[in-house]
N, C-alpha and C positions, 0 to 999 in steps of 0.2 A: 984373379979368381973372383972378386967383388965384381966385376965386370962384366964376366962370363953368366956370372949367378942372376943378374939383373938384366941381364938378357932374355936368358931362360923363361925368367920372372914376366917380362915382357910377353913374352910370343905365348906363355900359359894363359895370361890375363886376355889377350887380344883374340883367342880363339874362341871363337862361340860356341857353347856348349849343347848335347841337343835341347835341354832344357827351357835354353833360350832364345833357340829357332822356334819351337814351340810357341811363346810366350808371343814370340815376334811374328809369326803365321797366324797366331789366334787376334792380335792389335791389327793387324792387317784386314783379316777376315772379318773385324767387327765393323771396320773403317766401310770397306766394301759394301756390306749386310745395309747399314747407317747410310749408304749413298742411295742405293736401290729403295730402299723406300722411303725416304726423301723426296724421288722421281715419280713414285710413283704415288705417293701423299700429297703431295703438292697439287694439284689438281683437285682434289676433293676438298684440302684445306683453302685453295683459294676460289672455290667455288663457292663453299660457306659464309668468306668473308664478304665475300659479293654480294649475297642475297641479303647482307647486312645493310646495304648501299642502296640510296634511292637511285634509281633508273639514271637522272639526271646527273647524278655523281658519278657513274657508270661512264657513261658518256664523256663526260665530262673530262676524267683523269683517264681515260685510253689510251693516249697518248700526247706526249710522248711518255716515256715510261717514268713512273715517281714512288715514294710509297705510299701514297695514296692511288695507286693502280691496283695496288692488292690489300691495303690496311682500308676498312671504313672510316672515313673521317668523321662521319657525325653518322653512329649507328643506330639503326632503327627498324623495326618489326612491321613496316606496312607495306613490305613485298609480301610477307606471310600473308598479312592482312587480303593484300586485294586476292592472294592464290586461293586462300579456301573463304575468304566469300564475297568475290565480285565473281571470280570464274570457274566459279564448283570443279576446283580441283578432286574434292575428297572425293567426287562419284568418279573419277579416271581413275584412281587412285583405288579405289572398295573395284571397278573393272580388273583391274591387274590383280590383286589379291587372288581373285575368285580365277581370274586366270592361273595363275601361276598355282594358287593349291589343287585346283583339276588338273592338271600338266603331271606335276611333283607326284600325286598319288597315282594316279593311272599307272604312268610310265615306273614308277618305284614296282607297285606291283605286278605287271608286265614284264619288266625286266628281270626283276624275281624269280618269280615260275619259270620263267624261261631259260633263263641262267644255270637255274638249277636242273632241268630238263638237260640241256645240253650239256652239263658236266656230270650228271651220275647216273643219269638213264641211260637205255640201248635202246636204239629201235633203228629203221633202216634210213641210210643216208644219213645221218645225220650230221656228220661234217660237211658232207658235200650244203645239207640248210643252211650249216653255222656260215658256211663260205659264202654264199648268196647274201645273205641277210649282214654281213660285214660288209659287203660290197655297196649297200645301199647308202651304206653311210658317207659313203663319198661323191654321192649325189647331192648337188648343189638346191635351196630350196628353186634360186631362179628357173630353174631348170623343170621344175615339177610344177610351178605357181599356174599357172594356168589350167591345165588338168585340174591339178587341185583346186582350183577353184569351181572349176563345173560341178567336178565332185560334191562338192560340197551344196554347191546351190543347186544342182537337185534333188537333193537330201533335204533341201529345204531353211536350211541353217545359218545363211545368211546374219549376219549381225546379231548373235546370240553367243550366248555364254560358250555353247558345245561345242563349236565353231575355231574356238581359241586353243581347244586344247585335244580336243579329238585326232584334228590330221596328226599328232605327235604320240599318239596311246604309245606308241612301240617305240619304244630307242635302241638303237642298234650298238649304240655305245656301252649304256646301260646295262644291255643284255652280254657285250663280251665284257665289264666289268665284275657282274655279278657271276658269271661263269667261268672267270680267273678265280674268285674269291672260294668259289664252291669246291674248286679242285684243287684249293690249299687244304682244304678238310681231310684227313686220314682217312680211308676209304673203310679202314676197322674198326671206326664207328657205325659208319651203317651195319654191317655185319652185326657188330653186335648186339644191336636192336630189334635186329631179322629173328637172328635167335630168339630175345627175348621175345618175339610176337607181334612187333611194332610193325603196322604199315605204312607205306611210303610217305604218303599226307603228313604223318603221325612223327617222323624222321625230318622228314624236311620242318616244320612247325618245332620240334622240341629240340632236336639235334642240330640240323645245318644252320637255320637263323639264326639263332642265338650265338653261332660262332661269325660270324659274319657282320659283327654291328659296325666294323667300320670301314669298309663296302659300303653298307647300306648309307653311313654318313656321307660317306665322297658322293653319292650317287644323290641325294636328297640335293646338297650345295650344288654340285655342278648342274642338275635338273632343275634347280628355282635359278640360277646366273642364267640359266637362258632362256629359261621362261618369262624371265623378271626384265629381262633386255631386249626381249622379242618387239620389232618394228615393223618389218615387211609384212609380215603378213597378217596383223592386224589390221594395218593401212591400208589391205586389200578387201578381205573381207568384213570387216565391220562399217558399214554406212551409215548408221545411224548415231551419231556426234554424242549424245548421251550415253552409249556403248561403248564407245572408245578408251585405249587402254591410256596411260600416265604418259609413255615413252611420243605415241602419236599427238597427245593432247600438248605435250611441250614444245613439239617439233611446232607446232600450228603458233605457239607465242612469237616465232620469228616470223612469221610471214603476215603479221597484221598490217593492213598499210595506215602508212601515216600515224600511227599510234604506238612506241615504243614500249615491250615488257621485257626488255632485258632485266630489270629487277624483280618481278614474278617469275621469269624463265629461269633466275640461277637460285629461286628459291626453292622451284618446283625442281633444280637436277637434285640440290642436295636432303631434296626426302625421301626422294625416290632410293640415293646411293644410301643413304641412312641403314634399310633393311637389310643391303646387301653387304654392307661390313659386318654387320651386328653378328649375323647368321656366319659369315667366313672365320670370324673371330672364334665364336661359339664351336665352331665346326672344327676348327683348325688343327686339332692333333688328330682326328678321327679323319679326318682328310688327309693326313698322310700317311699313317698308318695304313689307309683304305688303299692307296696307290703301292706300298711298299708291297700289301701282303693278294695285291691282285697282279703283280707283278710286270706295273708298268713303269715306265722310267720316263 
């Protein structure tokens, strides 16, 4: 009987309960979480370390592999030094801002109006619009650069500020993000505003916005990540080397001949990346909320 009892005893003990499949899904899941960005931390963390490192060091410890490959052995601030003032970085750097807040605003706004046009007005066609104007978005810039660039230079606008952010006023993205967002709104709000007297302007400003702030986040983050990362075609149209944005200006530190700046080039990636965490950080619940409630996956 004692035998049988400690058996039982056994096979109750050895089964897992769901409580602690749970416990064991959620140690898993953190394991996971903890590896992923690790991967993807790593790169930023040892791009930081780097900019620590004089040039020579750089060089130096490349290989074969040590830790002083990624740790600074003797650290010190005159990569910052020679980035913002032997190679006026900060005027690349004041170009991308002014770019990337022309870009952010335009297209926020654009994508707005628009957004909201498409999901609570009537007027004719307008799917058949929304269907076109979705389709652009899977035009490659390569493909348009040319054009676009005529465009542009007979506009006149060559190597100027409007030039950075103008061919982009309209986002296609933006606009079916903000009109997923608008059509999570219960329709019997408007209504009831209609009643009270409220016109459209008046509903869209007091009513729909205001229900849409994280939308409006996701769209702000994702519209400065690629304004802020923009290459090509600043590299096309901006000629004038004093105009140039941060991304073009660092690409330029590797191709100096005979005079090495890999220690200003990994000081210039990690101020550049500096913004764009900050801002993702910041962003970060309204950014997903913004994906949940526009209903993309």
């Amino acid at each position: 009987m004692t035998a049988e009892v400690l058996a039982i005893a056994d096979k109750i003990v050895a089964k897992p309960t769901p409580v602690t499949q749970i416990r064991r899904g959620t140690v898993f899941g953190a394991i996971g979480l903890l590896l992923v960005a690790f991967f993807f931390a790593f790169p930023i963390v040892w791009s930081a370390l780097s900019s620590l490192k004089s040039t020579e060091d750089i060089v130096k410890f490349r290989y074969p592999l040590t830790w002083w490959t990624f740790l600074p052995p003797f650290p010190t601030l005159e990569n910052y030094h020679a980035l913002f003032f032997q190679l006026n970085f900060q005027r690349a750097l004041l170009n991308t801002v002014i770019a990337s807040a022309g870009q952010v605003i335009i297209a926020v706004v654009t994508s707005t109006l628009a957004g909201y046009a498409f999901a609570r007005l009537r007027f004719p066609l307008r799917n058949v619009l929304f269907g076109l104007l979705l389709v652009t978005a899977f035009i490659p810039l390569e493909v348009i650069l040319v054009p676009l660039y005529e465009v542009v230079k007979g506009m006149g606008l060559v190597s100027t500020y409007p030039a950075l952010f103008l061919p982009f006023a309209c986002s296609p993205f933006g606009i079916y993000l903000m009109r997923q967002a608008f059509q999570s709104i219960p329709v019997e709000l408007d209504d009831a505003a209609r009643v009270d007297g409220a016109s459209t302007l008046k509903i869209f400003w007091r009513i729909a916005l205001p229900n849409v702030k994280p939308a409006l986040a996701t769209l702000v983050l994702i519209q400065f990540i690629w304004s802020w990362n923009a290459y090509l075609w600043p590299l096309v149209i901006i000629q004038d080397p004093s105009m140039q944005i941060a991304q073009v200006a660092i690409a330029g530190y590797k191709s100096v001949p005979n005079f090495p700046l890999d220690g200003p080039l990994f000081a210039g990636v990690t101020v550049v990346t500096i913004p764009l965490v900050a801002i993702a950080i910041i962003l970060q619940r309204y950014y997903v909320r913004g994906l949940m409630s526009s209903g993309i996956r």
